[in-house]
C-alpha positions as CSV (number, residue, x, y, z in Angstrom):
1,X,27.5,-6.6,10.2
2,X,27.2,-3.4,12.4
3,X,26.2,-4.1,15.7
4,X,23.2,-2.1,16.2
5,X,22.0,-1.0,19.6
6,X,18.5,0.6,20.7
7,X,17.8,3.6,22.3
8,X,15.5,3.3,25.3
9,X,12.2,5.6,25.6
10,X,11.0,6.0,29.1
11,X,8.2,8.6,28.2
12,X,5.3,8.8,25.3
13,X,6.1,12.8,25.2
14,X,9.5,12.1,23.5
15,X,9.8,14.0,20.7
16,X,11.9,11.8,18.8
17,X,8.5,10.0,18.6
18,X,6.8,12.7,16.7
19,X,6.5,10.1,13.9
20,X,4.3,7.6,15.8
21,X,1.8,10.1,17.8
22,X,-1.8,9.2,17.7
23,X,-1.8,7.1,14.7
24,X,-5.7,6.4,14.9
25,X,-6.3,10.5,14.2
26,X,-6.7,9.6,10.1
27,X,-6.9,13.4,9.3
28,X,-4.7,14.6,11.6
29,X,-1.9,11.7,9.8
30,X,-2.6,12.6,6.8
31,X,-1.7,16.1,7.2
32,X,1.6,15.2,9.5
33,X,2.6,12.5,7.1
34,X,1.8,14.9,3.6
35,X,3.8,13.0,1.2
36,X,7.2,13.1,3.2
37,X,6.6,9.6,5.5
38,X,4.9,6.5,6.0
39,X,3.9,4.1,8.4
40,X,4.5,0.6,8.4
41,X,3.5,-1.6,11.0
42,X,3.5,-5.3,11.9
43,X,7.2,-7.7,11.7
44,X,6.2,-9.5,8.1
45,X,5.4,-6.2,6.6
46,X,8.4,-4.7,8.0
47,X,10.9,-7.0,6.7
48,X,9.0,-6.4,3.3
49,X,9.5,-2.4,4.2
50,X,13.4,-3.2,4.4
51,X,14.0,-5.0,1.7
52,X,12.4,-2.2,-0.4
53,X,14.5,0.2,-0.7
54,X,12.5,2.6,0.9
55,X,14.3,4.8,3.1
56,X,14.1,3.9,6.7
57,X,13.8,7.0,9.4
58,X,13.3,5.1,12.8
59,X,11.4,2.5,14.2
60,X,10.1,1.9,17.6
61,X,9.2,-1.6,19.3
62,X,8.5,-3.2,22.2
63,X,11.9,-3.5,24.1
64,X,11.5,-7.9,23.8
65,X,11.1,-7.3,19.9
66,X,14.3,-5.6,19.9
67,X,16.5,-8.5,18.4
68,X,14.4,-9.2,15.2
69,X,14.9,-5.4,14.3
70,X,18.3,-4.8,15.2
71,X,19.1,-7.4,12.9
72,X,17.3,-5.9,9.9
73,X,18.7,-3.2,10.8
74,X,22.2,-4.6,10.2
75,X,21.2,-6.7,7.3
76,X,20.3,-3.5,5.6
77,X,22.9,-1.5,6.7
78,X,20.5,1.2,8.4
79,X,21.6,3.9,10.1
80,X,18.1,5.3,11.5
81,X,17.4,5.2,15.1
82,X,16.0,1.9,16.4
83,X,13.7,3.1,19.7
84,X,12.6,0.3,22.5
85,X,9.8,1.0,24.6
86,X,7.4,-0.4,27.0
87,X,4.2,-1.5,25.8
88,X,2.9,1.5,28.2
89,X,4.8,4.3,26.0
90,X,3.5,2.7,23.0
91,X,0.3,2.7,23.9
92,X,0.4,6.3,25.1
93,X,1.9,7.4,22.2
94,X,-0.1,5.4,19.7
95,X,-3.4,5.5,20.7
96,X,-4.1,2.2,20.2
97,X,-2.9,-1.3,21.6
98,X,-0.2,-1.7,19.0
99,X,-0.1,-6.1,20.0
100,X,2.3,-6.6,17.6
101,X,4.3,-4.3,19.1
102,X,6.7,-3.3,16.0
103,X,6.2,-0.2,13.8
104,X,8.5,2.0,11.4
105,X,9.0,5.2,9.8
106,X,10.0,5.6,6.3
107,X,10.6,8.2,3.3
108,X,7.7,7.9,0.6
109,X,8.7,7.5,-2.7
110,X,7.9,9.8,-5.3
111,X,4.9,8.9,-7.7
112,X,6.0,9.4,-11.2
113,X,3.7,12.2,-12.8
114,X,3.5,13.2,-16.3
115,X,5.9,11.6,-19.1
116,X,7.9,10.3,-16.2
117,X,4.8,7.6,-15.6
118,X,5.4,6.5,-19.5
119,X,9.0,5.5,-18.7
120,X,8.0,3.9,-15.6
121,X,5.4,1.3,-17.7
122,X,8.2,1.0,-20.5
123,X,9.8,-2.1,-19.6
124,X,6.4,-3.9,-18.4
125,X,3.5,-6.3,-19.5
126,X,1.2,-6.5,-16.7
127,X,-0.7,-3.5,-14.7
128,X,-3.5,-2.8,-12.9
129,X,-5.8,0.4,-13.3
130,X,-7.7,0.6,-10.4
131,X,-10.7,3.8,-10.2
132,X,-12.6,4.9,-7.1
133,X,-11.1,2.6,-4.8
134,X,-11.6,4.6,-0.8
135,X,-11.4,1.3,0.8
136,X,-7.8,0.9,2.8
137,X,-8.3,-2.8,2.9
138,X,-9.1,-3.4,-0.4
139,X,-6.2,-1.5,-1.7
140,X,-4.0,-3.1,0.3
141,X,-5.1,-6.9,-0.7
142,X,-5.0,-6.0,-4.5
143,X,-1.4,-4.7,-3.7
144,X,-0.7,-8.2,-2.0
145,X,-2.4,-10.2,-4.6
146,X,-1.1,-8.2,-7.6
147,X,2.8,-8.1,-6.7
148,X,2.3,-11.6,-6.0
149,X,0.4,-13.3,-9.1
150,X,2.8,-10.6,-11.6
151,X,1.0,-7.8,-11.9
152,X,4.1,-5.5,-11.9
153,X,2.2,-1.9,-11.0
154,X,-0.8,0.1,-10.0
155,X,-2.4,3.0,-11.7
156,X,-4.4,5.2,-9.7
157,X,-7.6,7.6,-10.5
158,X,-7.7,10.8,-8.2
159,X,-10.3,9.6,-5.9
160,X,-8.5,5.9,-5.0
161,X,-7.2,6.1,-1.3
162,X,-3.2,7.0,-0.9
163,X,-1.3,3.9,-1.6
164,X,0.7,4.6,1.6
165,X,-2.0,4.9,4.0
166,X,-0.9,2.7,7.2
167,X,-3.9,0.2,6.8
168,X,-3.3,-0.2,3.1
169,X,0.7,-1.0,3.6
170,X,-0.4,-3.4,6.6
171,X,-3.2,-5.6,5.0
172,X,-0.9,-5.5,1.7
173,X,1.7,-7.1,4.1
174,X,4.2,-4.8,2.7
175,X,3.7,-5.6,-0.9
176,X,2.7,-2.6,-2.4
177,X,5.7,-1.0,-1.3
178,X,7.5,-3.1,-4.1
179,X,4.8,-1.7,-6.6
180,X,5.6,1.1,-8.7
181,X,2.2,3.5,-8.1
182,X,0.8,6.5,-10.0
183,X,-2.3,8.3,-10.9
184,X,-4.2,9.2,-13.8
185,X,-6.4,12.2,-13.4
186,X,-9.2,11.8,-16.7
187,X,-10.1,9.0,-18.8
188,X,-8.5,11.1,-21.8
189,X,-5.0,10.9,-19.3
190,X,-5.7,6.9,-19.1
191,X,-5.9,6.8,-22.4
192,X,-2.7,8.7,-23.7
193,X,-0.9,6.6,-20.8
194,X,-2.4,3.3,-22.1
195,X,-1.9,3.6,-25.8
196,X,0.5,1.3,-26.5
197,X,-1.3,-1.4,-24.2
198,X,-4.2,-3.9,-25.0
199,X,-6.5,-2.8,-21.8
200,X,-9.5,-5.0,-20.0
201,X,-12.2,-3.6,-18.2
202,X,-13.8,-5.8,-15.7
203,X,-17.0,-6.3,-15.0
204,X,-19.9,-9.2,-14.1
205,X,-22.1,-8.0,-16.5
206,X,-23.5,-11.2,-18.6
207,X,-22.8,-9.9,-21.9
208,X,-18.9,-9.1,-20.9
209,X,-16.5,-12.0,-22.7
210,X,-15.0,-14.9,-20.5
211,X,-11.6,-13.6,-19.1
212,X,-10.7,-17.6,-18.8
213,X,-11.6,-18.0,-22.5
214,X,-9.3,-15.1,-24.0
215,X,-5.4,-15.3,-25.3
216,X,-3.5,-12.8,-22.8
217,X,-2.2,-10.0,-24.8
218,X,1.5,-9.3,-24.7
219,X,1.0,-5.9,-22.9
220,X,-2.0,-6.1,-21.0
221,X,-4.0,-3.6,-18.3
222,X,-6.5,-4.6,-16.3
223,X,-8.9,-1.6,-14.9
224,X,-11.1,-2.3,-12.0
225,X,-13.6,-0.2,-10.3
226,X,-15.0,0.3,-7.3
227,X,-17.7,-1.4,-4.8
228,X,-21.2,-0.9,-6.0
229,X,-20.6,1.1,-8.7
230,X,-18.1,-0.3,-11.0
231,X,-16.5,1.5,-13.4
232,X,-17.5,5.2,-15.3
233,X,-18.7,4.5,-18.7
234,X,-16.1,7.1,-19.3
235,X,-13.4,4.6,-17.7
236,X,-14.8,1.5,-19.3
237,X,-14.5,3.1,-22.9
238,X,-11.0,3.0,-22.6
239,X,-10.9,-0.4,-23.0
240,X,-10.6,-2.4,-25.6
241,X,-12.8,-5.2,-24.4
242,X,-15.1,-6.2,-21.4
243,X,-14.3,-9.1,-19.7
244,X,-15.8,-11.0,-16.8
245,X,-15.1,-13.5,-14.2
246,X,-18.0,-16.7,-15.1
247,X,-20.0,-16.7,-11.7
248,X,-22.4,-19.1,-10.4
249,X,-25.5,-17.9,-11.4
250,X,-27.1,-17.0,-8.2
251,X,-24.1,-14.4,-7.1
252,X,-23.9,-11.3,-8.4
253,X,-20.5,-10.7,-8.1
254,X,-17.1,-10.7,-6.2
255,X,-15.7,-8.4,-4.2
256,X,-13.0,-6.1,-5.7
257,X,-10.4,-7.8,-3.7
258,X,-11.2,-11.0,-4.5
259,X,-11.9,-10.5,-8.6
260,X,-8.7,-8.6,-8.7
261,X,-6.5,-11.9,-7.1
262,X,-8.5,-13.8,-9.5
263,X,-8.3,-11.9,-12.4
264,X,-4.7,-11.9,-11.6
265,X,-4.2,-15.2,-11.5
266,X,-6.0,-16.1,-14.9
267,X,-3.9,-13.6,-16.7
268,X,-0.8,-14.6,-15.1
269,X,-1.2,-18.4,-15.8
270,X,1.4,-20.3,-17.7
271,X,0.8,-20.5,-21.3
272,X,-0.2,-24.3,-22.4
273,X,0.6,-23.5,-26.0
């Protein structure tokens, strides 16, 4: 392996830092990241950021976290700049007390649009159609939950929060990097994307079938909605069937987060057959 050695920062107006400045402006991000970069903070979802394939433009850590990086760094073969600081710099250029004290830059990759999306799904069985979702947190543990019980991508509605956003990526601990994503604008472009797949909607209403009682389709996709209110009616006559998680009777219902890993889990069970 390459022997990879840091570049010392002194000051937080380095503008080799431009990547990192005041990562707690959301709107101000969003319009310096567009859809060219991403943030990924946080050593777990780092390592899950390198292994990837996602394209790797610097990172910048505290100068005692150096090690760990530099050899990711050579594991991977990187060639981006690896930047040490002191947790004073970071800070300053930040905006926030990053503790962990590691944080990267990477190339996005492109969302498939159009046909493209069609051969994207091609070779897979298991998806998630997620509608409405704003919630950074909640995106990122159905990323973490779906990539890890076999759900193999996401499909977006226009109004679910960008897949990328730093929080997302971080609770997600990196997972939804290894998700293919995309969007679907209308329930009529669901529905032309879907049409060779048995699709679920979920929901707790009573009258919705038992998810645990119901043979898992060879092709399935599972559409969840957002807090509160659900799914459209539009959305949820996509489907081909309603199905529900059983509750106790005296909740209403789980949040999205949590039905998704669980939904997950039943679909992805081993068959006893």
């Amino acid at each position: 392996m390459n022997e990879i050695h840091p570049i010392p920062v002194d000051t937080s107006d380095d503008p080799r830092l431009e990547d990192y400045r005041n990562l707690i402006d959301i709107p101000g991000r969003r319009k310096l990241e567009g859809d060219e970069f991403f943030i990924c903070e946080g050593p777990v979802a780092i390592e899950r950021l390198f292994a990837s394939g996602h394209r790797i433009r610097s990172a910048l850590v505290l100068e005692e976290k150096a090690p760990r990086l530099q050899q990711l760094f050579a594991e991977y073969g990187t060639s981006a700049p690896l930047y040490t600081c002191d947790r004073n710099v970071m800070l300053a250029v930040t905006g926030f007390d990053l503790h962990r004290g590691v944080i990267a830059a990477a190339d996005r990759k492109p969302i498939p649009k159009g046909t493209a999306r069609h051969n994207v799904l091609a070779g897979l069985d298991k998806i998630a159609v997620l509608e409405g979702l704003n919630d950074p947190e909640n995106l990122g543990a159905i990323a973490r939950s779906a990539h890890a019980l076999g759900i193999q991508a996401l499909v977006l509605d226009e109004r679910c929060i960008d897949p990328y956003t730093r929080r997302s990526v971080r609770v997600s601990m990196g997972e939804v990097l290894h998700l293919p994503t995309m969007r679907f604008d209308s329930p009529d472009d669901l529905r032309n994307l879907l049409r060779d797949w048995t699709v679920w909607a979920l929901t707790p209403h009573p009258l919705a079938d038992n998810i645990w009682t119901l043979d898992v389709p060879k092709r399935l996709a599972l559409i969840l909605g957002e807090e509160g209110p659900g799914l459209h009616e539009a959305t949820m006559a996509v489907a081909n069937q309603r199905v529900r998680i059983p509750l106790n009777d005296n909740v209403d219902s789980l949040n999205v987060g949590n039905a998704a890993a669980a939904a997950f889990a039943i679909v992805s069970r081993p068959s006893t057959s």
